[in-house]
C-alpha positions, 0 to 999 in steps of 0.5 A: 707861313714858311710854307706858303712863302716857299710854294710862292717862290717855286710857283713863281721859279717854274712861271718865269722858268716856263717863260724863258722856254716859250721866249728861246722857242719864239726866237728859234721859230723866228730865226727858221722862218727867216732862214725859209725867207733867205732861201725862197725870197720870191714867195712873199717872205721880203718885200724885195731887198735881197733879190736880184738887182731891178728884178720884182721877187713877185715874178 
């Protein structure tokens, strides 16, 4: 029984250890795409809010 209850926790130590790694691997993907965005706004990346004033990002 202290075996199984063991197994258990290490089981559910490494899922919730893996989880925090995909979910800091998430958010640094998120933070590069959003510094490309910043950097190439005319590409598609904001719909306009950051690009020169009465100027289309499309064009």
């Amino acid at each position: 029984m202290k075996d199984r209850h063991t197994l258990l926790k290490k089981l559910a130590l490494w899922t919730g250890l893996g989880l925090c790694i995909a979910f800091i691997a998430w958010v640094a993907w998120g933070f590069v795409q959003f510094d490309d965005d910043i950097d190439h706004p005319r590409e598609g990346g904001f719909s306009g809010w950051q690009c020169d004033a009465g100027r289309d990002c499309g064009s």
